[in-house]
MOPAC internal coordinates of N, CA, C and O (Angstrom, degrees):
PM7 1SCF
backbone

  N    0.0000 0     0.00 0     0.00 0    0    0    0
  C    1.4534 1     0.00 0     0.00 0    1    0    0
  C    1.5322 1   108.18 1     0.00 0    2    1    0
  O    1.2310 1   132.75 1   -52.24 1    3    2    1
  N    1.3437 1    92.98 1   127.76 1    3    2    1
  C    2.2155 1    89.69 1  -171.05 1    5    3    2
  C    1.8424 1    87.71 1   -87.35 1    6    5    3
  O    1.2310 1   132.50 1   -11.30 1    7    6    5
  N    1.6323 1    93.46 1   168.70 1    7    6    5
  C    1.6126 1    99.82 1   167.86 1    9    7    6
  C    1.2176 1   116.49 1  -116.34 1   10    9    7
  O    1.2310 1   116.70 1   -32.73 1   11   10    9
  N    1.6679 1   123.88 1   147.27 1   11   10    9
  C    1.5940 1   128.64 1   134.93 1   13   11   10
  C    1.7771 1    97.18 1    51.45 1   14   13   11
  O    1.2310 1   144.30 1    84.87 1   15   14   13
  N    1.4475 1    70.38 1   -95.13 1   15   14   13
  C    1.8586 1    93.64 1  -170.03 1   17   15   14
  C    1.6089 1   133.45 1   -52.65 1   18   17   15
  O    1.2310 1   130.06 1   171.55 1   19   18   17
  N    1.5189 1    98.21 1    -8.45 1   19   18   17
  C    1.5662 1   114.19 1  -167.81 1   21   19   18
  C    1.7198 1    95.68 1  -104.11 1   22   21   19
  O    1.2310 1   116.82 1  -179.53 1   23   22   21
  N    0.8692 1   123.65 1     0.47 1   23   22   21
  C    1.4708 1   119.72 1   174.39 1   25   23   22
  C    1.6982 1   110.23 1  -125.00 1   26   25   23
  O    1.2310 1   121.79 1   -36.54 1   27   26   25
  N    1.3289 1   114.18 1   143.46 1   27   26   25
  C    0.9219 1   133.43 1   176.81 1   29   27   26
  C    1.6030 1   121.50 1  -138.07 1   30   29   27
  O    1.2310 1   120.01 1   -55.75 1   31   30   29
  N    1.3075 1   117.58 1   124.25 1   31   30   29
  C    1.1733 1   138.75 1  -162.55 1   33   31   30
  C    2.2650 1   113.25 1  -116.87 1   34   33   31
  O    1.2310 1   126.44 1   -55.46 1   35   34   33
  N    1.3644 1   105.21 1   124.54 1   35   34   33
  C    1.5307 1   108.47 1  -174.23 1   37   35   34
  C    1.6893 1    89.40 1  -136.64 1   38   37   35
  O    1.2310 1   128.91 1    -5.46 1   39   38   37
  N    1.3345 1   100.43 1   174.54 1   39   38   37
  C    1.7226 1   118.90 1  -168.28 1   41   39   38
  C    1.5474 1    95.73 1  -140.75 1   42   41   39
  O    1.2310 1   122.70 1   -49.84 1   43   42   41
  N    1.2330 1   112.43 1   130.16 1   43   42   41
  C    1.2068 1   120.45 1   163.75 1   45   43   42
  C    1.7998 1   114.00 1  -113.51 1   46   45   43
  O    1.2310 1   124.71 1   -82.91 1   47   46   45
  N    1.3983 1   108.55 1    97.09 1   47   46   45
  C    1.6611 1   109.62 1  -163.61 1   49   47   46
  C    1.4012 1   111.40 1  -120.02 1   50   49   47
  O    1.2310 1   131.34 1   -74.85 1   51   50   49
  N    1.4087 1    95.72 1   105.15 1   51   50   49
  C    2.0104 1    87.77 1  -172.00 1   53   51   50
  C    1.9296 1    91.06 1  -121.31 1   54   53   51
  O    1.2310 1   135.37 1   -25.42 1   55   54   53
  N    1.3442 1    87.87 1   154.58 1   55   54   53
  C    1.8632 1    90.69 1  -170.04 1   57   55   54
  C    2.2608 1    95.56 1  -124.24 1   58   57   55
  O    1.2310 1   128.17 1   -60.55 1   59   58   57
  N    1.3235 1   101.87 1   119.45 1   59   58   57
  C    1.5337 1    85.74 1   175.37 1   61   59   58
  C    1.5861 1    87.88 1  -146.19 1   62   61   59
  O    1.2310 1   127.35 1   -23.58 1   63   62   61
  N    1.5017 1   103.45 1   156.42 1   63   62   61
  C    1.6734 1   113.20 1   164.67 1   65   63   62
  C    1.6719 1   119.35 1    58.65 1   66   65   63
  O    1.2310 1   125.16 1  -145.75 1   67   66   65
  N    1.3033 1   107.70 1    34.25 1   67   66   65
  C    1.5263 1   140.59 1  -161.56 1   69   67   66
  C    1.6687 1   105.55 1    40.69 1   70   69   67
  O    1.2310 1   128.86 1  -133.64 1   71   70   69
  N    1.1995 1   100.54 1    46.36 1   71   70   69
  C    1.6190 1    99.08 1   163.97 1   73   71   70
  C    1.6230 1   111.92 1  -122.05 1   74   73   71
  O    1.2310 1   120.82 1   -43.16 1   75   74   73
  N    1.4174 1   116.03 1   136.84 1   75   74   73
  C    2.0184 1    99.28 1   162.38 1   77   75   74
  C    1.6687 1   110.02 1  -105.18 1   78   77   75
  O    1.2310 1   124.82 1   -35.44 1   79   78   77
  N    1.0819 1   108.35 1   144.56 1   79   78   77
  C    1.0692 1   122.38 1  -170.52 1   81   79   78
  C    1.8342 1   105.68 1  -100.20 1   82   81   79
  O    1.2310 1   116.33 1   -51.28 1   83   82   81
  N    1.7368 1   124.58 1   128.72 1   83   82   81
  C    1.4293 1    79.49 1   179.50 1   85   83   82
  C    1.6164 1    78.92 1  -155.29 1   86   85   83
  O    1.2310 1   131.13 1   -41.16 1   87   86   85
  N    1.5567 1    96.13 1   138.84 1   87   86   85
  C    2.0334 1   114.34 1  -172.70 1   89   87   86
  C    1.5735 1   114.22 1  -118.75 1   90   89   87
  O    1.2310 1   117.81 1   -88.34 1   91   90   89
  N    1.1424 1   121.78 1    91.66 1   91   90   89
  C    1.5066 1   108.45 1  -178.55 1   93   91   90
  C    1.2477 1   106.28 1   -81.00 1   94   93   91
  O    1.2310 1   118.60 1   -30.13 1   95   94   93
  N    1.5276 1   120.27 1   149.87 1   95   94   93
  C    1.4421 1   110.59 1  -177.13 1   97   95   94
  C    1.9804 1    94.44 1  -129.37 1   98   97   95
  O    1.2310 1   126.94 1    -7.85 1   99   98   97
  N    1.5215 1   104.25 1   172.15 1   99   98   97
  C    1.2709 1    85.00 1  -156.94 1  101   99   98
  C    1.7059 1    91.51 1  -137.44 1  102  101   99
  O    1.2310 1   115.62 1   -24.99 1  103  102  101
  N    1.2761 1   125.92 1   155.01 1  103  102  101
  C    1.6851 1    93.12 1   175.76 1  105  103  102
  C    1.7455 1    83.20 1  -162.41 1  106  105  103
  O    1.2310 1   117.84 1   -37.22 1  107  106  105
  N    1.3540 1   121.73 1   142.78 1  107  106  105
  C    1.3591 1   145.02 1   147.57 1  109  107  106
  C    0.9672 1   159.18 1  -119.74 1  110  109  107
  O    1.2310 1   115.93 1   -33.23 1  111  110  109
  N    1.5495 1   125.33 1   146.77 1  111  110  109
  C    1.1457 1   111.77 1  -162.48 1  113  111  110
  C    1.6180 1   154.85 1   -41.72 1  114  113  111
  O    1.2310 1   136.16 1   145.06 1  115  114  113
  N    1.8162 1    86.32 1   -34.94 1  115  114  113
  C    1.4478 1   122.11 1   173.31 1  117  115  114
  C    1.4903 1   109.46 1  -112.03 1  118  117  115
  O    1.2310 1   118.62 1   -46.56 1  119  118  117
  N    1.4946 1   120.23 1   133.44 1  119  118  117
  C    1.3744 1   115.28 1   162.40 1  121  119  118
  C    2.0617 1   121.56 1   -57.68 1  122  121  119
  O    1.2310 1   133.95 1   -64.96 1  123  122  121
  N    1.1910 1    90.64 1   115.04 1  123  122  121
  C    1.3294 1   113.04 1   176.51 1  125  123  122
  C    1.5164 1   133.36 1  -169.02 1  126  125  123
  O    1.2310 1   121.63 1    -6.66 1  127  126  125
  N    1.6144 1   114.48 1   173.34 1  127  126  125
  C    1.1135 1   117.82 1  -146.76 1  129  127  126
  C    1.4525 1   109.41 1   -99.98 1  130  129  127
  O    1.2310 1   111.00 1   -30.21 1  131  130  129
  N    0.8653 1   134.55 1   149.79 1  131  130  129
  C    1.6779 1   122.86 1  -168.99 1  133  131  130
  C    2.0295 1   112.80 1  -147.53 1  134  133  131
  O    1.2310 1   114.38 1   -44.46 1  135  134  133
  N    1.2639 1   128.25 1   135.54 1  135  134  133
  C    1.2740 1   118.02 1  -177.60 1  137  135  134
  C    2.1641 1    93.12 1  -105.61 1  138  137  135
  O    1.2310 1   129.04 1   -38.75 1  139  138  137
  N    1.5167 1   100.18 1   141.25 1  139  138  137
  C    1.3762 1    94.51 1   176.72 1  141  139  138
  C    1.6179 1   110.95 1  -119.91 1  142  141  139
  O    1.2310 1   120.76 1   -26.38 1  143  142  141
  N    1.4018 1   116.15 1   153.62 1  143  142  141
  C    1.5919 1   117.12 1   159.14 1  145  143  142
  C    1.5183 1   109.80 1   -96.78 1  146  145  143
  O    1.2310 1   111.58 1   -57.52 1  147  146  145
  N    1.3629 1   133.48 1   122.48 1  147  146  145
  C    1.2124 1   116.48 1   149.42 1  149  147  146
  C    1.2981 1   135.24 1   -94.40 1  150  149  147
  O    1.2310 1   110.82 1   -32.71 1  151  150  149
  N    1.3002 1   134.87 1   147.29 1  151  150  149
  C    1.7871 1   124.83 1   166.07 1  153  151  150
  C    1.5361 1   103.90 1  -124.84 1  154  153  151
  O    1.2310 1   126.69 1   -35.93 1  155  154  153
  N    1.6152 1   104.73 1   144.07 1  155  154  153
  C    1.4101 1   108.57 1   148.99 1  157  155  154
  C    1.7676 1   112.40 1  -125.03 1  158  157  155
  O    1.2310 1   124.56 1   -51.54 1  159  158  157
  N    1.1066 1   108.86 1   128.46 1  159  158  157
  C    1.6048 1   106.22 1  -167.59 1  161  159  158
  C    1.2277 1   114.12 1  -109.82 1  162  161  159
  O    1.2310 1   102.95 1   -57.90 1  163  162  161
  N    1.2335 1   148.90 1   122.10 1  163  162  161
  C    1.6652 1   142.49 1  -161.84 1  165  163  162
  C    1.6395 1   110.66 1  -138.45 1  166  165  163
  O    1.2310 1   127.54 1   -52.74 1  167  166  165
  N    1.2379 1   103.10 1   127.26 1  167  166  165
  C    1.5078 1   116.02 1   171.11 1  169  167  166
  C    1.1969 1    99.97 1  -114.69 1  170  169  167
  O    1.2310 1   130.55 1   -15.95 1  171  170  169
  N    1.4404 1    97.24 1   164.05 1  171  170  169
  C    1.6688 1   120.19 1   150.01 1  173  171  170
  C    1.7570 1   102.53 1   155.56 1  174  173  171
  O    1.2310 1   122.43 1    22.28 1  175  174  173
  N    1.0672 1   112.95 1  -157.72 1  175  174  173
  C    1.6918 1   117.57 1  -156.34 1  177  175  174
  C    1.6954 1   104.24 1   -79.13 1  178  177  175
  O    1.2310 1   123.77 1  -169.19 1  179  178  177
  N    1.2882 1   110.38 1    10.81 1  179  178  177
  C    1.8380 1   100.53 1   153.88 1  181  179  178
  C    0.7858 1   101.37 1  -138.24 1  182  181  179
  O    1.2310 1   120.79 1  -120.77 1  183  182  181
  N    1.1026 1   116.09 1    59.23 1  183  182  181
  C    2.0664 1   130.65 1   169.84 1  185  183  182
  C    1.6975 1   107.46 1    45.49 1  186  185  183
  O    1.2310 1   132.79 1    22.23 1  187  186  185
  N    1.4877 1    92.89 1  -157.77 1  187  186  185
  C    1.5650 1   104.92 1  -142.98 1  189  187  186
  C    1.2894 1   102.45 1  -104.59 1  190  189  187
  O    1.2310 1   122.28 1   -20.87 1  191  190  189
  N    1.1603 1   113.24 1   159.13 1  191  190  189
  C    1.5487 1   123.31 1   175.24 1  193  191  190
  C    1.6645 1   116.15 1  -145.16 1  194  193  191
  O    1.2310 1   119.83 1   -49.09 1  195  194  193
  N    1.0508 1   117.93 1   130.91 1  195  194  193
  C    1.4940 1   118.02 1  -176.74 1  197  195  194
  C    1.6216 1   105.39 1  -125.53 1  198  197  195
  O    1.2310 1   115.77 1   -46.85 1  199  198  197
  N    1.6842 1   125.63 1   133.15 1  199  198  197
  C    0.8402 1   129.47 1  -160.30 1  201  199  198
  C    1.5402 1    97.26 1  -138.93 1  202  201  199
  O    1.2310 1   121.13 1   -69.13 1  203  202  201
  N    1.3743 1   115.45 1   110.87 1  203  202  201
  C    1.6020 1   120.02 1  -161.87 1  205  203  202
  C    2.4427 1    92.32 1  -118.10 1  206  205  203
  O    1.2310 1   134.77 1   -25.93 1  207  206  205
  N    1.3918 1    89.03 1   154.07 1  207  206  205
  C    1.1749 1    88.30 1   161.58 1  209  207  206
  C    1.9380 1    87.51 1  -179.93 1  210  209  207
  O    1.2310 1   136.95 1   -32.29 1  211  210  209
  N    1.4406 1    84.78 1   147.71 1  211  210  209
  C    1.9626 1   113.08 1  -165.57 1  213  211  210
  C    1.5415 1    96.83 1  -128.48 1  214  213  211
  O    1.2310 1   118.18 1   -32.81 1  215  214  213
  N    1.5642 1   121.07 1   147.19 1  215  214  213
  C    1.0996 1   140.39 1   168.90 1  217  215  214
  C    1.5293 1   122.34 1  -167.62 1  218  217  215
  O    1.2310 1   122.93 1    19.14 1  219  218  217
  N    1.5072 1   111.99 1  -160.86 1  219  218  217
  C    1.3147 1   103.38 1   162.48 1  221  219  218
  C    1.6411 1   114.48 1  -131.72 1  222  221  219
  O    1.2310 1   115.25 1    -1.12 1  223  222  221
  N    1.3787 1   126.61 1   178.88 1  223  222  221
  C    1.5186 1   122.40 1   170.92 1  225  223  222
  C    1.4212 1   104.46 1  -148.45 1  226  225  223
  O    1.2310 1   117.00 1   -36.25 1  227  226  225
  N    1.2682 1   123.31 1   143.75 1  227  226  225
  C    1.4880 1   135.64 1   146.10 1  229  227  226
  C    1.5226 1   111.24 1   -64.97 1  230  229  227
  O    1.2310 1   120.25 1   -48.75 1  231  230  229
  N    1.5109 1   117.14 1   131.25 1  231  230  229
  C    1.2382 1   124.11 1   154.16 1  233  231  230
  C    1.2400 1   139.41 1   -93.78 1  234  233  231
  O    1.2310 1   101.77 1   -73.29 1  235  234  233
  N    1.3571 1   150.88 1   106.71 1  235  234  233
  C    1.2868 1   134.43 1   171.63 1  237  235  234
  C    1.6220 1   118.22 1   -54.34 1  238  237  235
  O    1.2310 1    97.45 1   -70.56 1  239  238  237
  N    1.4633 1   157.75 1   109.44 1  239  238  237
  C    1.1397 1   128.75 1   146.72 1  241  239  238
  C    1.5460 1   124.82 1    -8.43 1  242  241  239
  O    1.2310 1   135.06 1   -67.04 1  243  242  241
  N    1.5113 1    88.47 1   112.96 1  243  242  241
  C    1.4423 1   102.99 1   170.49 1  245  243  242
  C    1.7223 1   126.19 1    87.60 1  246  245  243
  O    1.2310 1   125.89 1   177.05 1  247  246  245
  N    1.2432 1   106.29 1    -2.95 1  247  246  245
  C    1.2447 1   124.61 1  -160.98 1  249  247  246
  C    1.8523 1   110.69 1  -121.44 1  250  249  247
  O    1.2310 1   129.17 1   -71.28 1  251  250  249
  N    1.6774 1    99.93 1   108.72 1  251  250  249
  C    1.6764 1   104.14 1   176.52 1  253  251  250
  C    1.1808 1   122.93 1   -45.31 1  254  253  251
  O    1.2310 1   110.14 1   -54.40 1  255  254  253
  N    1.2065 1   136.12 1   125.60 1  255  254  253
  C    1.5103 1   116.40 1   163.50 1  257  255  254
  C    1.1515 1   119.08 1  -127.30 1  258  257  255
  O    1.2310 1   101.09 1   -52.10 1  259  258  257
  N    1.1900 1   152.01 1   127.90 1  259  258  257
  C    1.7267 1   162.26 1   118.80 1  261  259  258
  C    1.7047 1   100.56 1    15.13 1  262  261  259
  O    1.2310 1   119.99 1   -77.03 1  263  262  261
  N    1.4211 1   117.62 1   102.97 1  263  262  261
  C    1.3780 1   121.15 1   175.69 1  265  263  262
  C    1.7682 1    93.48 1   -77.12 1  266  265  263
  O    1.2310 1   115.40 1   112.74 1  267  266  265
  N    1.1595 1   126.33 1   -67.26 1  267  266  265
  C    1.3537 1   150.12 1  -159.59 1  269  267  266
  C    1.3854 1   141.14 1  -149.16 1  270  269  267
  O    1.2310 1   111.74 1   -39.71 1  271  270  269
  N    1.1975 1   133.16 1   140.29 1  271  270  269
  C    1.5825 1   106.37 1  -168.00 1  273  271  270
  C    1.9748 1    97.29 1  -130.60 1  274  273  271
  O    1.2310 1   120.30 1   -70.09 1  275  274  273
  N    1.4491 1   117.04 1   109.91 1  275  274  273
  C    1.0426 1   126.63 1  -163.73 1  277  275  274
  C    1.9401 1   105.39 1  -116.02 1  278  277  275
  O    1.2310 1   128.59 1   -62.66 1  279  278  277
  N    1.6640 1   101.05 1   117.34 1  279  278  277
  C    1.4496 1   104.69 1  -174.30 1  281  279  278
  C    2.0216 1    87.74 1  -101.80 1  282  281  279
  O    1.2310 1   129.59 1   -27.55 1  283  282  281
  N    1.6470 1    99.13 1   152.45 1  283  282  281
  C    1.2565 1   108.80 1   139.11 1  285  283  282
  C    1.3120 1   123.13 1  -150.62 1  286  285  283
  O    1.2310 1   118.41 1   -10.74 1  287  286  285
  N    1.4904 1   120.63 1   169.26 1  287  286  285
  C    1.6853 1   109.17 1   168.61 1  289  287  286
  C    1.0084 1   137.85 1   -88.81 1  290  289  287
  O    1.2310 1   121.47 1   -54.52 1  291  290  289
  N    1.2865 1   114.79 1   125.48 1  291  290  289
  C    1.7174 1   130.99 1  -172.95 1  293  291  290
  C    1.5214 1   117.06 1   -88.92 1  294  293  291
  O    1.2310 1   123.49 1   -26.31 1  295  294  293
  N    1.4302 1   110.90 1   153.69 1  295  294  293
  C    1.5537 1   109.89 1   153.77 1  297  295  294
  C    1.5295 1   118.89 1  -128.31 1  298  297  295
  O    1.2310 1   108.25 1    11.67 1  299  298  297
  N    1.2614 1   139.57 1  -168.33 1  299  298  297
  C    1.4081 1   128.24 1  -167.53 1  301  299  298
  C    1.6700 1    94.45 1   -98.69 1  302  301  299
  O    1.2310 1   130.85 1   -49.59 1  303  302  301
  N    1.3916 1    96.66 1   130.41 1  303  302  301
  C    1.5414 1   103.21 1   178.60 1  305  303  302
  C    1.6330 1   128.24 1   108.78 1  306  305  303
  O    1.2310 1   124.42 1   169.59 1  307  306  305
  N    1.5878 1   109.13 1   -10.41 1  307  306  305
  C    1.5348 1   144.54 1  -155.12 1  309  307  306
  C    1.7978 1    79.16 1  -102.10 1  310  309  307
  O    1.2310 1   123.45 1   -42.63 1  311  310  309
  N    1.7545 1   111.00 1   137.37 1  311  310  309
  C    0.8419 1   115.86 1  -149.64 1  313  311  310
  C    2.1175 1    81.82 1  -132.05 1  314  313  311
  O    1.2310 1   125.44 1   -46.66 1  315  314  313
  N    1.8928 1   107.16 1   133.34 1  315  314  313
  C    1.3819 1   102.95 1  -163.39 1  317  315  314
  C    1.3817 1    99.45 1  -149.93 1  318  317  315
  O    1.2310 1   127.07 1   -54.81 1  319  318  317
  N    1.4277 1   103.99 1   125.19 1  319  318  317
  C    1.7039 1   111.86 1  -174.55 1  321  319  318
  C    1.6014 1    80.84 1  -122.86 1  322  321  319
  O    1.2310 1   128.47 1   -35.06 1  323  322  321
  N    2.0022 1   101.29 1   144.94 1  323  322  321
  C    1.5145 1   124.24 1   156.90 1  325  323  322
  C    0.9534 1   101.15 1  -100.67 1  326  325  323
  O    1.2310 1   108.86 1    -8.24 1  327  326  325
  N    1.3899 1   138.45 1   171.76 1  327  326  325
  C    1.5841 1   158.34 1   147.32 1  329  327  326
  C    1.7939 1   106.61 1  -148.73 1  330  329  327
  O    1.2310 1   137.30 1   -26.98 1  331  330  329
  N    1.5259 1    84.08 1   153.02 1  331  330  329
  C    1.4861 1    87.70 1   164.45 1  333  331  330
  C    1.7168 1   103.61 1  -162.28 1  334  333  331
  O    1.2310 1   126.14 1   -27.72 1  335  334  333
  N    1.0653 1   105.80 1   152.28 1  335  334  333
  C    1.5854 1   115.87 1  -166.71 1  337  335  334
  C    1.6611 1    83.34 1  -108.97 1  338  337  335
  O    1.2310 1   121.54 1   -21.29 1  339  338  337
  N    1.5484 1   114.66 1   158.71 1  339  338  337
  C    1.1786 1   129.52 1   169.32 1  341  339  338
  C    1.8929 1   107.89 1  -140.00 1  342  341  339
  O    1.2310 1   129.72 1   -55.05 1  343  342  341
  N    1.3299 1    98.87 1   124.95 1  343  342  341
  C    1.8778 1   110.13 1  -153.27 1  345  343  342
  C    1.6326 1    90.84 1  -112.56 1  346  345  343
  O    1.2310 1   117.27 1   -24.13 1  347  346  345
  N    1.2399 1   122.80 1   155.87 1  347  346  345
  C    1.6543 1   144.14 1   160.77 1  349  347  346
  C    1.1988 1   100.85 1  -141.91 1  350  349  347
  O    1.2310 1   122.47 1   -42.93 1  351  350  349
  N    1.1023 1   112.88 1   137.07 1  351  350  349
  C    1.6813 1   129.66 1   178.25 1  353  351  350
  C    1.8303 1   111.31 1    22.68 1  354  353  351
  O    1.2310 1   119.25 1  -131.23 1  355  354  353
  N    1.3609 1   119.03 1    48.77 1  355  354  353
  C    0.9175 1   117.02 1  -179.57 1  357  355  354
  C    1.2127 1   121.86 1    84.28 1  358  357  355
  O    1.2310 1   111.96 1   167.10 1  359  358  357
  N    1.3714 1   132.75 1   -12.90 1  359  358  357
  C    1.2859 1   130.82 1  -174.62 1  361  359  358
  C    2.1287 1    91.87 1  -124.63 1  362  361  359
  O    1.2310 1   141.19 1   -47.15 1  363  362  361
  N    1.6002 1    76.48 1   132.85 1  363  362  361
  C    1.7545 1   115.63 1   170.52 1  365  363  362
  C    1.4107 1   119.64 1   -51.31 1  366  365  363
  O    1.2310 1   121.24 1   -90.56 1  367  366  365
  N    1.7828 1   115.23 1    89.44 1  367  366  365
  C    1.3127 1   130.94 1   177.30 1  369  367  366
  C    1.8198 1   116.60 1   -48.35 1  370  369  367
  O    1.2310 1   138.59 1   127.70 1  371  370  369
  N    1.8667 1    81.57 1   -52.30 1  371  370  369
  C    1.7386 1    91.35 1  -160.45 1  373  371  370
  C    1.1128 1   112.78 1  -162.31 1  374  373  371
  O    1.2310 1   104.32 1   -64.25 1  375  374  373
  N    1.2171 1   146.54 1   115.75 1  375  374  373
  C    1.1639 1   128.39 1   134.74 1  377  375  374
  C    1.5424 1   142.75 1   -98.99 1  378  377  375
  O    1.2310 1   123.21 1   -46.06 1  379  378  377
  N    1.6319 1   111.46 1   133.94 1  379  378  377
  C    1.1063 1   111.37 1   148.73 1  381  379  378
  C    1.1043 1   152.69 1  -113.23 1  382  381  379
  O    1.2310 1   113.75 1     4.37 1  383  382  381
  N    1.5639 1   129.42 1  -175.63 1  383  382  381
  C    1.9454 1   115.99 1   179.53 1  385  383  382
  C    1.6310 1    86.98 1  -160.66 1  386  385  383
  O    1.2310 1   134.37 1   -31.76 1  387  386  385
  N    1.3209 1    89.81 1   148.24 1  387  386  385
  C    1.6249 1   112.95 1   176.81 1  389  387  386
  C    1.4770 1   105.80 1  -141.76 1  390  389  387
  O    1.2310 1   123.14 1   -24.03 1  391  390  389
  N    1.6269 1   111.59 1   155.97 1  391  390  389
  C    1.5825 1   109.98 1   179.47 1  393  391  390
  C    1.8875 1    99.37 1   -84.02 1  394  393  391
  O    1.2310 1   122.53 1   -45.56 1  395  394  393
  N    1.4522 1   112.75 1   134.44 1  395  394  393
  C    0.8602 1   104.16 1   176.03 1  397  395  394
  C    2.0708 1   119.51 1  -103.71 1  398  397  395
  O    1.2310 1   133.03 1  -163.28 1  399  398  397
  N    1.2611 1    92.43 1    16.72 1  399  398  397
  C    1.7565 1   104.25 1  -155.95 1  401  399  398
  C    1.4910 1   122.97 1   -53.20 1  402  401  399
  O    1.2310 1   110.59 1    -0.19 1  403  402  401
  N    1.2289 1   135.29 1   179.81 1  403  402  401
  C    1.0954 1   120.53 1  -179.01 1  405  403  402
  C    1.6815 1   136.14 1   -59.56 1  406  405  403
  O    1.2310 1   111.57 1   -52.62 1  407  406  405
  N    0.8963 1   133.49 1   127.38 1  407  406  405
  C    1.5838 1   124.99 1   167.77 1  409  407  406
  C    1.4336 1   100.25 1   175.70 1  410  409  407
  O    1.2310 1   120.55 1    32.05 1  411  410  409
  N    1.3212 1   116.56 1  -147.95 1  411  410  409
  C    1.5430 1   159.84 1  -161.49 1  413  411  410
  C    2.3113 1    88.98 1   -62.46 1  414  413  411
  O    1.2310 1   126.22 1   -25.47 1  415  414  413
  N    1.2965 1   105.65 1   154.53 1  415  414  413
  C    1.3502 1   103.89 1   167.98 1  417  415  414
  C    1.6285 1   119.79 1   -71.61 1  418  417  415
  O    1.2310 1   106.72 1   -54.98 1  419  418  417
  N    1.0952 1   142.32 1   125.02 1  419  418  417
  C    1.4937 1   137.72 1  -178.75 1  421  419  418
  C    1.6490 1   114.79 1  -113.15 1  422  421  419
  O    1.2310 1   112.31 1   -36.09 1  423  422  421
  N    1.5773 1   132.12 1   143.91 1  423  422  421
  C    1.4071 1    97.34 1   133.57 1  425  423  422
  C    1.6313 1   110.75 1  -108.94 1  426  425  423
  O    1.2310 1   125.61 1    -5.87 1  427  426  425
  N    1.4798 1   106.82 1   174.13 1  427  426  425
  C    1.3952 1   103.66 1   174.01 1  429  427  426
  C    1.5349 1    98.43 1  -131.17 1  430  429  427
  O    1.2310 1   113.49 1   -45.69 1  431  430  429
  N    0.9550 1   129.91 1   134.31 1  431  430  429
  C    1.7648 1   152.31 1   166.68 1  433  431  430
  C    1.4057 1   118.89 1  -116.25 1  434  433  431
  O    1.2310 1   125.09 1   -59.49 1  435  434  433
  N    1.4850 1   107.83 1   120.51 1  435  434  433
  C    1.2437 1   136.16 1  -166.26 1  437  435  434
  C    1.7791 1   106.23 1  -108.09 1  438  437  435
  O    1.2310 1   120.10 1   180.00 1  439  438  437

């Protein structure tokens, strides 16, 4: 069972052509196996939308990897949180959440 500390979680969130684009990548210390939840959740003035997707990944030690790459459509002012939980045998590695909302390209690392 890896810990807490052995995983590390970043966001790659770029928004263009009223779409956001958003890739968490995930990478650890030890090669191992991991089940994930993702969310992207979006408000603004034509309500809300939540866009979930769960799986699993192999890790190499030491090595980033691309869990998923989840687009939706934005407008200016539309308000957008990611999260993603990271699971081992049923028990809760990690979670994180970053704002993913409209603007400029960002990453954020947790």
């Amino acid at each position: 069972m890896i810990a807490f500390s052995d995983v590390a979680v970043s966001f790659d969130v770029t928004s263009a052509n009223g779409s956001i684009r958003v890739v968490p990548y995930v990478v650890s210390v030890y090669d191992t196996g991991l089940d994930y939840d993702l969310h992207v959740l979006k408000s603004g003035a034509s309500g809300t939308s939540n866009v979930s997707q769960s799986g699993s990944l192999h890790l190499r030690g030491g090595e980033s990897r691309a869990v998923s790459t989840l687009a939706v459509s934005s407008a200016k002012g539309e308000a957008c949180k990611v999260s993603i939980t990271l699971m081992q045998a049923g028990r809760v590695i990690r979670t994180v959440s970053t704002d993913c909302g409209t603007g400029s390209a960002y990453q954020a690392t947790r």
